[in-house]
VEXDREN-2710 file (C-alpha; in Angstrom, 1 decimal):
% VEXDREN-2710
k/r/px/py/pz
1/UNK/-9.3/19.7/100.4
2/UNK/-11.7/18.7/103.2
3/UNK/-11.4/21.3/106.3
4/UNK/-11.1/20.3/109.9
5/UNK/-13.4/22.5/112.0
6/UNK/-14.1/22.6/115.8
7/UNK/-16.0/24.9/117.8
8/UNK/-15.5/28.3/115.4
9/UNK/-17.0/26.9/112.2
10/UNK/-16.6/29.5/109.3
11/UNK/-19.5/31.5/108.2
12/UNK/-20.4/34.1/106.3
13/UNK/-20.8/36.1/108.7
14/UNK/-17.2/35.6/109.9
15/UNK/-15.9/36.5/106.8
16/UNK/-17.9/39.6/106.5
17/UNK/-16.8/40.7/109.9
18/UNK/-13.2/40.5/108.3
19/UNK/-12.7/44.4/107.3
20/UNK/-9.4/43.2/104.9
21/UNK/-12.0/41.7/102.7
22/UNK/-14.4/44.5/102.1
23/UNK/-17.5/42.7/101.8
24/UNK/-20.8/44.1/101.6
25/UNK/-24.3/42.3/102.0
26/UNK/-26.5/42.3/99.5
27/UNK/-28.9/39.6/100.6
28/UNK/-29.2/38.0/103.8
29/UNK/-30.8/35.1/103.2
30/UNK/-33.1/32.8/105.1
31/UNK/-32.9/33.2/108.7
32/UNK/-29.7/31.8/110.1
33/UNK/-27.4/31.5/107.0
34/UNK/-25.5/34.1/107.5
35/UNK/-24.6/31.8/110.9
36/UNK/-23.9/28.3/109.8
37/UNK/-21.2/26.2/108.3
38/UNK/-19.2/27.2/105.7
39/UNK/-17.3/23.9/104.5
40/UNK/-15.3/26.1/102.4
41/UNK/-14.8/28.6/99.1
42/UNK/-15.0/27.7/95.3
43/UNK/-13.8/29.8/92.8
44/UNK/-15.8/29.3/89.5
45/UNK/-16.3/30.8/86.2
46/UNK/-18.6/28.4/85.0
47/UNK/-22.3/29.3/83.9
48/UNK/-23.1/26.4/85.8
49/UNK/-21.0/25.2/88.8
50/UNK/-23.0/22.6/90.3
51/UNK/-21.7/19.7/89.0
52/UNK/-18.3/20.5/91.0
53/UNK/-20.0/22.4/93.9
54/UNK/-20.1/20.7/97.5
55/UNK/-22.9/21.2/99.7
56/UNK/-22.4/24.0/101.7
57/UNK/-19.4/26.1/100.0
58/UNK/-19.5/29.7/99.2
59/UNK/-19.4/30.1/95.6
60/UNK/-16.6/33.3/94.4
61/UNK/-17.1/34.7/91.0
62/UNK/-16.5/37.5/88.7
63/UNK/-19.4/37.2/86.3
64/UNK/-16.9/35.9/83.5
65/UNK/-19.9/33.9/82.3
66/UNK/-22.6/37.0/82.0
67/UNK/-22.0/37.3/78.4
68/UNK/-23.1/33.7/77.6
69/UNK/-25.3/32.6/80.2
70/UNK/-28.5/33.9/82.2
71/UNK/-27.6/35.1/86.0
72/UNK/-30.7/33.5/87.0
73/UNK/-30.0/30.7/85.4
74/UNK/-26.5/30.7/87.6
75/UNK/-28.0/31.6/90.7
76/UNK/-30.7/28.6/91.0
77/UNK/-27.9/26.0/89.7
78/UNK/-26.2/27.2/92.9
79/UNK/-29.1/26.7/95.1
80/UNK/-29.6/23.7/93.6
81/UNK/-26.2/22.0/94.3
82/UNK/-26.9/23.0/98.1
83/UNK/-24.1/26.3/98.0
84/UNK/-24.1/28.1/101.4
85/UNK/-24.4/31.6/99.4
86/UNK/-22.5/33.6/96.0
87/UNK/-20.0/36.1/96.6
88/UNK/-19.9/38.2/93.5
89/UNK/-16.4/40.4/92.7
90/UNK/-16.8/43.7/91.2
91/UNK/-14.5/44.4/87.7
92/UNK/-14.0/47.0/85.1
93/UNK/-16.7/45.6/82.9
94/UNK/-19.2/44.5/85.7
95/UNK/-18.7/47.5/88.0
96/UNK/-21.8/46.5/90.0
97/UNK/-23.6/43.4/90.6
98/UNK/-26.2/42.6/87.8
99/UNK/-29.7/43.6/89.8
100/UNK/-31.0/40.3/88.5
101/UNK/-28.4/38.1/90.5
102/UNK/-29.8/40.4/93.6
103/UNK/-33.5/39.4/93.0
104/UNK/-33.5/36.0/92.4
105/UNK/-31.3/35.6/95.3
106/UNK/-33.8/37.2/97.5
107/UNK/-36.3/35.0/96.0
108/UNK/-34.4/31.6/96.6
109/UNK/-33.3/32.9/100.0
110/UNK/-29.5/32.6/98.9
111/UNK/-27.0/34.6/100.7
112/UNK/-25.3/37.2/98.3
113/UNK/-22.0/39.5/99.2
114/UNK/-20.5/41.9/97.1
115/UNK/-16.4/42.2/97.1
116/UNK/-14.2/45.4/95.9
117/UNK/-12.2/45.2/92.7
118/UNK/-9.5/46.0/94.7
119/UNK/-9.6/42.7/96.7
120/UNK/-9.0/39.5/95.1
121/UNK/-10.6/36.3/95.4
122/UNK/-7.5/34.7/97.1
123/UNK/-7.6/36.9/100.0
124/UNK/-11.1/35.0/100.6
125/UNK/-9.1/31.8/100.5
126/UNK/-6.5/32.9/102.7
127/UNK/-8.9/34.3/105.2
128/UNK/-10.9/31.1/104.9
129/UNK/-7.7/28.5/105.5
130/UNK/-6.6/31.0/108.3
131/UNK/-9.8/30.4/110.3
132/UNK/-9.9/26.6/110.0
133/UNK/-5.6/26.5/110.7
134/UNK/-7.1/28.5/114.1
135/UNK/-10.0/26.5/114.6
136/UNK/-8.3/23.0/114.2
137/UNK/-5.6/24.4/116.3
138/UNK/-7.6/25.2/119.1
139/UNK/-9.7/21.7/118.6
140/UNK/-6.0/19.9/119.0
141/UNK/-5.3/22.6/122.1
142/UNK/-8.8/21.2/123.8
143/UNK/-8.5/17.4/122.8
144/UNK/-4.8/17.8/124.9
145/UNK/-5.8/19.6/127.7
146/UNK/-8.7/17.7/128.0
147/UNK/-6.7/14.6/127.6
148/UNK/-4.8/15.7/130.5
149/UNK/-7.7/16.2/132.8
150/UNK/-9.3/12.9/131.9
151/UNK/-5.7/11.0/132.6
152/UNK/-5.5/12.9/136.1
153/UNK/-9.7/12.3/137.0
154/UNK/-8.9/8.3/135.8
155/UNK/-5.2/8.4/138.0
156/UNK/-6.9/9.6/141.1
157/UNK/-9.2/7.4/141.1
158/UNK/-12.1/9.8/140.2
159/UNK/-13.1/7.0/137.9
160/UNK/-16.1/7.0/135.1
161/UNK/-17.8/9.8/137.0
162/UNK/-14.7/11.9/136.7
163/UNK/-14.5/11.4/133.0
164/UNK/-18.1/12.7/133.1
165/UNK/-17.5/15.5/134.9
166/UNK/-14.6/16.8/133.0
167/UNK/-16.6/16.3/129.9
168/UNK/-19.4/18.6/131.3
169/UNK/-16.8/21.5/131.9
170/UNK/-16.7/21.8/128.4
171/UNK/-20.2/20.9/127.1
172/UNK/-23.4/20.9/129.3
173/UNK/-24.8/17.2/128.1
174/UNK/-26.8/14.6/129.6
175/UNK/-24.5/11.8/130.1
176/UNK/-24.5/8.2/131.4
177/UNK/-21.9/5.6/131.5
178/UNK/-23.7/1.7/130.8
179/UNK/-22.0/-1.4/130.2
180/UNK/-23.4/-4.6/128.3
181/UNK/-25.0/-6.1/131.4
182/UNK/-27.2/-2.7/131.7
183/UNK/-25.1/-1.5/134.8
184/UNK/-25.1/1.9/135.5
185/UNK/-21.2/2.8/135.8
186/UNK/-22.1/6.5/136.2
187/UNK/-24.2/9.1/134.9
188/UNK/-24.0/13.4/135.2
189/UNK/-26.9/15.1/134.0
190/UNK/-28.9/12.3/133.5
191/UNK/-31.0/9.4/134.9
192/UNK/-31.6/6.5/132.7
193/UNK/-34.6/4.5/134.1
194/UNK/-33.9/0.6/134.7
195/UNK/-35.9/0.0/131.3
196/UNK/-33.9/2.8/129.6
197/UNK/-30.9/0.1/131.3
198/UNK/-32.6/-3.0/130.3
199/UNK/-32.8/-1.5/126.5
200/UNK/-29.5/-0.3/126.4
201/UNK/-28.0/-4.0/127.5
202/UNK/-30.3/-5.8/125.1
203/UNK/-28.8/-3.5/122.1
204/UNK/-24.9/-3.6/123.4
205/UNK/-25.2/-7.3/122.8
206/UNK/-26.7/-7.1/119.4
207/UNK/-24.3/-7.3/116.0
208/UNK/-23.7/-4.8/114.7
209/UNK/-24.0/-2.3/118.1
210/UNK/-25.6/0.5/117.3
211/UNK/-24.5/4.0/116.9
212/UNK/-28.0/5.4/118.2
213/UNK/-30.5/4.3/120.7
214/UNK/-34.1/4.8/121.0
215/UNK/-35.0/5.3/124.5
216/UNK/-38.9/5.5/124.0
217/UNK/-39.4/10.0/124.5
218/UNK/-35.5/9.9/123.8
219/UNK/-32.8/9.4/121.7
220/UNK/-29.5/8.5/122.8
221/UNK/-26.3/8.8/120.8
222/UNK/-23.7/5.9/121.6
223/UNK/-19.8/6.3/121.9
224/UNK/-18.9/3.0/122.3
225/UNK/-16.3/1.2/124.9
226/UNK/-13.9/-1.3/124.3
227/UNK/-12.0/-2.5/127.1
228/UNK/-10.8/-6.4/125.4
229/UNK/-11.6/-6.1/122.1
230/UNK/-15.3/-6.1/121.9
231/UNK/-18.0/-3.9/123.1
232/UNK/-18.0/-3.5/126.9
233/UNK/-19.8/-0.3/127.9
234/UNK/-21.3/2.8/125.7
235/UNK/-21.2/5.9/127.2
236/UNK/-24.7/7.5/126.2
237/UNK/-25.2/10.9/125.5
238/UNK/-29.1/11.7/125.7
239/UNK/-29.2/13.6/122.7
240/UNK/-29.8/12.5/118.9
241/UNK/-26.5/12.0/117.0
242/UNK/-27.8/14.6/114.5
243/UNK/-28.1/17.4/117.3
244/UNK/-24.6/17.2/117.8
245/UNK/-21.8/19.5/117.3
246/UNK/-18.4/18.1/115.7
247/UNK/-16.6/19.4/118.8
248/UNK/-19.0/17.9/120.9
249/UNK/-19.2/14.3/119.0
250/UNK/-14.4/14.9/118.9
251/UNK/-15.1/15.3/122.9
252/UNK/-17.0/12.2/123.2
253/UNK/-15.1/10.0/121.2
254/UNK/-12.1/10.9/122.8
255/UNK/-13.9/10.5/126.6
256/UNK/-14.9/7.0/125.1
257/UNK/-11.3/6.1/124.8
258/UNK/-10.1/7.0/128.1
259/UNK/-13.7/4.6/129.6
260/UNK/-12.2/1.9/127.9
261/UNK/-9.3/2.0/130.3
262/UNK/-11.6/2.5/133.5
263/UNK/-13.8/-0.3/132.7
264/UNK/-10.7/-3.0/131.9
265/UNK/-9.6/-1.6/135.3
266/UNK/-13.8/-2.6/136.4
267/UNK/-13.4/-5.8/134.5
268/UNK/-10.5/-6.9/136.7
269/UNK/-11.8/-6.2/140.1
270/UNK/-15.1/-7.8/139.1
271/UNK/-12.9/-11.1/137.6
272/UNK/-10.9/-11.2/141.0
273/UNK/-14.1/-10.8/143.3
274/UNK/-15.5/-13.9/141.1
275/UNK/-12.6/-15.9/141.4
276/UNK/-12.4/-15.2/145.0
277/UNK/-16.1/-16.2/145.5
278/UNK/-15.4/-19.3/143.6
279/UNK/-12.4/-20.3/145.7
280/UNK/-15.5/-20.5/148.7
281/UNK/-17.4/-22.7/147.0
282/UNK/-14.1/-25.0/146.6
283/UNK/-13.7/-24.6/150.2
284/UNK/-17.3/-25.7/151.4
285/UNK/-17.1/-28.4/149.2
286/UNK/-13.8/-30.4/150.1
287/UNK/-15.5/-30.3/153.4
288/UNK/-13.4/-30.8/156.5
289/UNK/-10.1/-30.5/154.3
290/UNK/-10.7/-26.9/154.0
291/UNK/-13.3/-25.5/156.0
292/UNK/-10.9/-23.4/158.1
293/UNK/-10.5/-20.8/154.7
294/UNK/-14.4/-20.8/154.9
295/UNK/-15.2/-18.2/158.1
296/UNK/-12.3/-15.8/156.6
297/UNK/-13.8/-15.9/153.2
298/UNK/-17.2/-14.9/154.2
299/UNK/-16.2/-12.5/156.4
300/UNK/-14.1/-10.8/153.3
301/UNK/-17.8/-10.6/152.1
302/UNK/-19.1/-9.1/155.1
303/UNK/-21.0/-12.2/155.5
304/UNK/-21.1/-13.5/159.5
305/UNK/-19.8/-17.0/159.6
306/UNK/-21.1/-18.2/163.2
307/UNK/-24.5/-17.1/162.5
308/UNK/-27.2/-19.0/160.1
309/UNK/-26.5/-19.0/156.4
310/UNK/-28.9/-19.6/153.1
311/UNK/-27.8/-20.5/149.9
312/UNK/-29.4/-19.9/147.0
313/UNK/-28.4/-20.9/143.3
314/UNK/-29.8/-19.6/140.1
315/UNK/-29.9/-19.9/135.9
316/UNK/-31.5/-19.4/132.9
317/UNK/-34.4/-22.5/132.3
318/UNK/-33.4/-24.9/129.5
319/UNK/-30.9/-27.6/130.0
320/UNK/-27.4/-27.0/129.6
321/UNK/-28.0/-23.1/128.8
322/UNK/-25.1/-21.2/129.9
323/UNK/-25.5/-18.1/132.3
324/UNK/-25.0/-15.0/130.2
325/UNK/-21.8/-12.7/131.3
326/UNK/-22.9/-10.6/133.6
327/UNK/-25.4/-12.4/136.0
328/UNK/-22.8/-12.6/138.9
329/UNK/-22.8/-9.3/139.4
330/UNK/-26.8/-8.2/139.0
331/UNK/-27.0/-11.0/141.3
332/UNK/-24.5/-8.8/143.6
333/UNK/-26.0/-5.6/142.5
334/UNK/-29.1/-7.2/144.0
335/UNK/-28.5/-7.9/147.4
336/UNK/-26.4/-4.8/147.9
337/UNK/-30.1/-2.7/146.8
338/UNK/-31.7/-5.2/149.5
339/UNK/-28.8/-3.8/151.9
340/UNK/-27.7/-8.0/152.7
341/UNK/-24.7/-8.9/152.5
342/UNK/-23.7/-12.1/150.2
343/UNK/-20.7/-13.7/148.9
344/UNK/-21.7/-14.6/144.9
345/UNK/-19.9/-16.9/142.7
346/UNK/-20.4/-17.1/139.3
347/UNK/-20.1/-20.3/137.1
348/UNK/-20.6/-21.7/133.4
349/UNK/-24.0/-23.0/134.7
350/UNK/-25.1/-21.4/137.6
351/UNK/-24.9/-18.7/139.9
352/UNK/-24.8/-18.9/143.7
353/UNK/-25.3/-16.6/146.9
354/UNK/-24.1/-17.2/150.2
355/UNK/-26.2/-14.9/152.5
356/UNK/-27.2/-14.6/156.6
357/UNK/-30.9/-16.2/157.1
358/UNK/-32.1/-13.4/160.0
359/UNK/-35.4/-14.4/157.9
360/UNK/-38.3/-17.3/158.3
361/UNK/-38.7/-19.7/155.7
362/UNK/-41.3/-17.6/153.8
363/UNK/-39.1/-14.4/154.1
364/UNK/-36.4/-16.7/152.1
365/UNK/-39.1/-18.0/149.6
366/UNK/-40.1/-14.3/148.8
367/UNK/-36.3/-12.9/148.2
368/UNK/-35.8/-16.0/146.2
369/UNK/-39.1/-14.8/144.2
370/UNK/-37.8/-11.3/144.2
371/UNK/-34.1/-12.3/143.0
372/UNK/-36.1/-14.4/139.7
373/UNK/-37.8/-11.4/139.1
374/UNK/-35.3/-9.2/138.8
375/UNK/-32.8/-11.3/137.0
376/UNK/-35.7/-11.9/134.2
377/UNK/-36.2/-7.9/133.9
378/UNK/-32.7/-7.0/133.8
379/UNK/-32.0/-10.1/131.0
380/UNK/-35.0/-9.3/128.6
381/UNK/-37.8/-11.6/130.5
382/UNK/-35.6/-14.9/130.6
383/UNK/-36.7/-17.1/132.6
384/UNK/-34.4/-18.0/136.1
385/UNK/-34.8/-20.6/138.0
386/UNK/-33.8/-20.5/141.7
387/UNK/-32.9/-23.3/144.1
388/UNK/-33.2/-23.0/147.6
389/UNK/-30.4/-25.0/149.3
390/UNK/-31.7/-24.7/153.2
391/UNK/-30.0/-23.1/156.5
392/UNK/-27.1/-24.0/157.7
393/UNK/-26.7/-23.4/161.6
394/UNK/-23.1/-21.6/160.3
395/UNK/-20.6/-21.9/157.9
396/UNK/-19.2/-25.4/159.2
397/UNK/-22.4/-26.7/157.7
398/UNK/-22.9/-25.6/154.6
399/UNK/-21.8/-28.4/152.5
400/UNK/-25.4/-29.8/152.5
401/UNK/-27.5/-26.4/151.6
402/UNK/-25.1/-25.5/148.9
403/UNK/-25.5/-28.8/146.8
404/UNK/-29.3/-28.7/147.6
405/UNK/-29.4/-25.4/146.3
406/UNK/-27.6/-26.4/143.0
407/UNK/-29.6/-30.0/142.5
408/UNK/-32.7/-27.8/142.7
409/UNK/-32.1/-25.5/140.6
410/UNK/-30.7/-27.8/138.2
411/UNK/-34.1/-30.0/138.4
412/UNK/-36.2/-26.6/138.1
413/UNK/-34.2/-25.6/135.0
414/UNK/-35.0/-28.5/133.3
415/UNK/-38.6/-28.9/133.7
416/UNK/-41.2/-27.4/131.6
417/UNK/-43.4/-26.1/134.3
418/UNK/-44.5/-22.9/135.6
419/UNK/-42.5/-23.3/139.2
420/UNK/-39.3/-21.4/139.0
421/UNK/-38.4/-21.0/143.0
422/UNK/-38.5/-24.4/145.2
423/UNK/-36.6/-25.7/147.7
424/UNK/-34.3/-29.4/147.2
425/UNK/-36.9/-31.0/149.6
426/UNK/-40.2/-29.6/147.6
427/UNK/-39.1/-31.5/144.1
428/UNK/-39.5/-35.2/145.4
429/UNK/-36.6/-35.8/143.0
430/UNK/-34.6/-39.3/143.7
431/UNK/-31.7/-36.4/144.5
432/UNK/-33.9/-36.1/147.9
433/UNK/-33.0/-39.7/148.7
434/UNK/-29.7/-39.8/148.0
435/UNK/-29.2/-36.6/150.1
436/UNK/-30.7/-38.2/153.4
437/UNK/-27.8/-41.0/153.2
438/UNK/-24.4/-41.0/154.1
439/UNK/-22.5/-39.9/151.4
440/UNK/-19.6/-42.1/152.1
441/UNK/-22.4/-44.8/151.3
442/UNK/-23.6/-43.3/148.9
443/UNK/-20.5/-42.9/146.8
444/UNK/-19.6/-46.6/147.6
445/UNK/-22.9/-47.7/146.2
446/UNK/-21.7/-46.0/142.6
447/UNK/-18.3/-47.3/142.6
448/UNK/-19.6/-50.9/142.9
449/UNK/-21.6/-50.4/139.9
450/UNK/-19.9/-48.3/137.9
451/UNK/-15.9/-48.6/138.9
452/UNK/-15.8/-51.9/136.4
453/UNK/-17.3/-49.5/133.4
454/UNK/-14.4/-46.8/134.3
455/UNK/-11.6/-49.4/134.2
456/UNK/-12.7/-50.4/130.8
457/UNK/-13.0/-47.3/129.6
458/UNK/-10.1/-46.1/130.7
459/UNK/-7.9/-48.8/129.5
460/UNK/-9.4/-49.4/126.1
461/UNK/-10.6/-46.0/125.2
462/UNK/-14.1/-47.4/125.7
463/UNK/-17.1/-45.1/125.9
464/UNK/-19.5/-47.6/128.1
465/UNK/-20.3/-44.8/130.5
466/UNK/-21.5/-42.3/128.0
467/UNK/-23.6/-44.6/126.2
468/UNK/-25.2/-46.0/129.6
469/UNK/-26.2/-42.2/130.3
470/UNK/-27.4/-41.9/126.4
471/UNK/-29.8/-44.8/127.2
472/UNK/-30.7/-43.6/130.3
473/UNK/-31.4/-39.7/128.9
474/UNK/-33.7/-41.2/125.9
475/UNK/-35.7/-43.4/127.7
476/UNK/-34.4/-46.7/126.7
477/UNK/-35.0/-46.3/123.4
478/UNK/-32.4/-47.9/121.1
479/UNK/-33.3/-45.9/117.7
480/UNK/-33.1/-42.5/119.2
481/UNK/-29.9/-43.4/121.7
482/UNK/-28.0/-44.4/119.1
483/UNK/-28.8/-41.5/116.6
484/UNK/-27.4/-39.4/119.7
485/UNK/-24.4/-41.1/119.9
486/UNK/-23.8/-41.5/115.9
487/UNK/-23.2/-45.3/116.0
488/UNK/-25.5/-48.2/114.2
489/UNK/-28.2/-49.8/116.7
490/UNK/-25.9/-52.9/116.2
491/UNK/-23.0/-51.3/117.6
492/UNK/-25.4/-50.1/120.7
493/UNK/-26.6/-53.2/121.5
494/UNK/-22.7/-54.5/122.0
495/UNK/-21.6/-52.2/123.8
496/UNK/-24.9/-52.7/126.3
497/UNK/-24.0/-56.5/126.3
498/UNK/-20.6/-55.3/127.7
499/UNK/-22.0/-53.1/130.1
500/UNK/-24.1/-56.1/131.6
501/UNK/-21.2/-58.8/131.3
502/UNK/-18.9/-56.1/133.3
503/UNK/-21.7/-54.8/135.9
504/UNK/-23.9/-58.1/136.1
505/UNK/-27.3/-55.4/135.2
506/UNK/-29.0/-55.6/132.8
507/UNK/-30.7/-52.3/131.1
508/UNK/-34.0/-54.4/129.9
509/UNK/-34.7/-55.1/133.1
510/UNK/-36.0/-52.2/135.4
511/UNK/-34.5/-53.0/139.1
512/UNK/-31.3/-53.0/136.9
513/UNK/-31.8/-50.0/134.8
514/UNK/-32.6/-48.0/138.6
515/UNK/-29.3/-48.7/139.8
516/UNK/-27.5/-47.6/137.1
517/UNK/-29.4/-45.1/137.3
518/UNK/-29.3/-43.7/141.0
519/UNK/-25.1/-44.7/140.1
520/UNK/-25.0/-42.5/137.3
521/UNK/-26.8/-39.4/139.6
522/UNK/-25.0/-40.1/142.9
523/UNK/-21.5/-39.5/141.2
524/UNK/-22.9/-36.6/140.0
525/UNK/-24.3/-35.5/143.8
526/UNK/-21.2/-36.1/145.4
527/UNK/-18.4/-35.4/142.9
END
């Protein structure tokens, strides 16, 4: 049998405090023993018990062995085997305990108790499975009625802080509540620095998470959240686990639980404040079809529609690196520090911010810096790139800045240099070109050359388009395009023979190969 035990562990001391027992002390011990955990009794009769002894239980015995074996002998197998003390029970023929068991107790620091003949060893028991039936009966008392306060701090809305604060009533800890984006949900007793956050997001994400953080000077013991299935949020006690009390680590565990609920609640609003911030950026850019939805969707951000407006857009550098979950909402969590209001949409390859321009030029290059730099801290130093899309005179206009912002960033991403902030006009990209035409002309310009490869594709299951880009992408180099594309170089060069017979340009020749090129990147601009 393994006991349950909460808050009143059994001792020794316990049991000598028990009058029905009639204990006596004989030797106290190291300092302290007579104080901690008793995991339970074991009644032997052998000369040497420790192969069947647990750590940490009392050893009851009558001396039935004396005769045959050395007490000394008994007590240091005892000692050995990690028992929390002896308890020795007086008889007709050992009428006092054998002085031998006394001194070599006091010289291995073991507890040793005396009990009356007149008491036997199973009222011990008894006394020892009433105490635990007590303790884990007032453990289940506390894990309900603290159940009941966490239900009623979550149902009015006291949210992750309330779960903290019902957990202090109990047990004075230093709490915090972090998710796996290093956001601070909430925190009672303690303040986690933003690298203490930055740490705790880097390990949330790793496999398996951990159970224990280090924190530098600290250690912090992690009870983690699940709100879908994974790990969503740890809520961080700032003590080792080892320091821990089992009702403290039972009050924890069970806190964790009821977290999970309040950050699916989180997860939700957050995943309906992203959709609606997505829903603007299909707004600006149907254009005139629905820019009326436009003022009333900024305003929902408390973002002023008739005044001047930036846009920024951001990622991670490297092509075709997704943005990590998360990076919406620092990006939020950013301008809400800077006090500036911004509508921010998330997306599988960038992130962008709607926000008033009260500033110069420079004043929007330096947030822009500011915005990179915290995004690299708070994702473990990767690098962001950030696009500067312009000013719109209001939110009629913002078409233009916001796919400025994202063809910058999306050149800026992709290049291997040092420049991480720039606006669309600072890149000389052929992009800049194509955004000082008409984009009616524009988009004409790439039908004519490339609506004959679509109908063939389209009707024959052709892939002319893809391996035009493929081309394009590796320099016009046959070898490595058609590696890319998994076909023979034979195979490449007829489908490029089709492309010319259907489009009249030829990829050999470079006046040809540029406006399949600019094609290729104006449907892109404007699609």
């Amino acid at each position: 049998m393994t006991p349950v035990y909460g808050q009143g562990v059994l001792t020794i001391r316990a049991l000598l405090d028990d009058p029905e027992l009639e204990l006596r002390l004989l030797v106290e011990g190291s300092p302290q023993a007579l104080d901690e955990n008793v995991v339970w009794v074991h009644n032997t009769e052998l000369p040497d018990p420790s192969p069947y002894l647990r750590e940490r239980e009392l050893v009851l015995t009558n001396g039935m062995w004396l005769p045959n074996a050395d007490a000394m002998d008994f007590v240091e197998n005892v000692a050995r085997a990690g028992g929390a003390g002896i308890v020795f029970g007086l008889r007709d023929q050992s009428p006092r305990t054998p002085k031998v068991m006394i001194d070599m107790c006091e010289l291995l620091d073991l507890p040793l108790l005396e009990i009356s003949a007149k008491v036997p060893f199973t009222a011990v028991t008894r006394a020892a499975a009433r105490h635990y039936a007590e303790a884990r009966q007032s453990s289940l008392v506390d894990m309900v009625r603290r159940g009941d306060e966490l239900a009623n701090a979550l149902t009015q809305g006291a949210g992750a802080f309330g779960v903290l604060e019902v957990l202090r009533r109990d047990h004075e800890l230093p709490l915090a509540v972090v998710d796996r984006t290093g956001r601070l949900l909430a925190a009672a007793g303690a303040e986690p620095s933003r690298e203490h956050l930055r740490v705790v997001a880097e390990r949330l994400n790793g496999h398996p998470p951990p159970l224990e953080i280090d924190l530098g000077a600290d250690k912090a013991s992690v009870f983690l959240v699940g709100a879908v299935g994974e790990v969503d949020a740890a809520l961080l006690c700032l003590r080792p686990s080892g320091e821990l009390t089992r009702a403290e680590r039972d009050a924890l565990d069970q806190a964790a639980r009821f977290l999970s609920l309040e950050v699916a609640k989180q997860q939700a609003v957050h995943a309906i404040e992203l959709r609606f911030a997505s829903e603007l950026l299909d707004m600006i850019l149907s254009g005139q079809h629905r820019a009326a939805e436009v003022p009333g969707r900024l305003r929902a951000f408390g973002v002023d529609p008739d005044g001047p407006l930036a846009v920024y857009a951001l990622a991670f550098a490297g092509e075709d690196e997704p943005t990590l979950p998360g990076m919406a909402e620092a990006v939020a969590e950013f301008f809400l520090a800077k006090n500036t209001p911004a509508a921010v949409a998330g997306g599988t390859s960038d992130v962008v911010a709607v926000l008033p321009s009260r500033h110069t030029d420079a004043d929007l290059r330096e947030l822009a810096v500011q915005l990179a730099d915290a995004i690299e801290y708070r994702f473990a130093n990767r690098r962001t790139a950030v696009g500067i899309g312009g000013t719109a005179e209001n939110s009629a206009a913002l078409k233009q800045p916001l796919v400025r912002s994202r063809d910058a960033c999306r050149v800026l991403r992709n290049r291997n240099g040092k420049l991480d902030v720039a606006t669309f006009a600072e890149l000389g990209t052929h992009r800049l070109l194509l955004g000082l035409h008409d984009a009616d002309t524009v988009r004409d310009f790439a039908d004519v050359v490339l609506a004959p490869l679509r109908r063939h594709d389209e009707h024959r299951d052709g892939e002319l388009l893809r391996t035009v880009r493929a081309f394009l992408d590796n320099g016009g180099q046959w070898a490595a395009t058609a590696e890319a594309l998994f076909i023979h170089v034979n195979t490449l060069r007829n489908r490029l023979l089709k492309v010319t017979e259907l489009t009249g340009r030829d990829v050999a020749r470079t006046e040809d190969r540029v406006d399949l090129f600019l094609a290729l990147a104006a449907s892109e601009y404007y699609r």
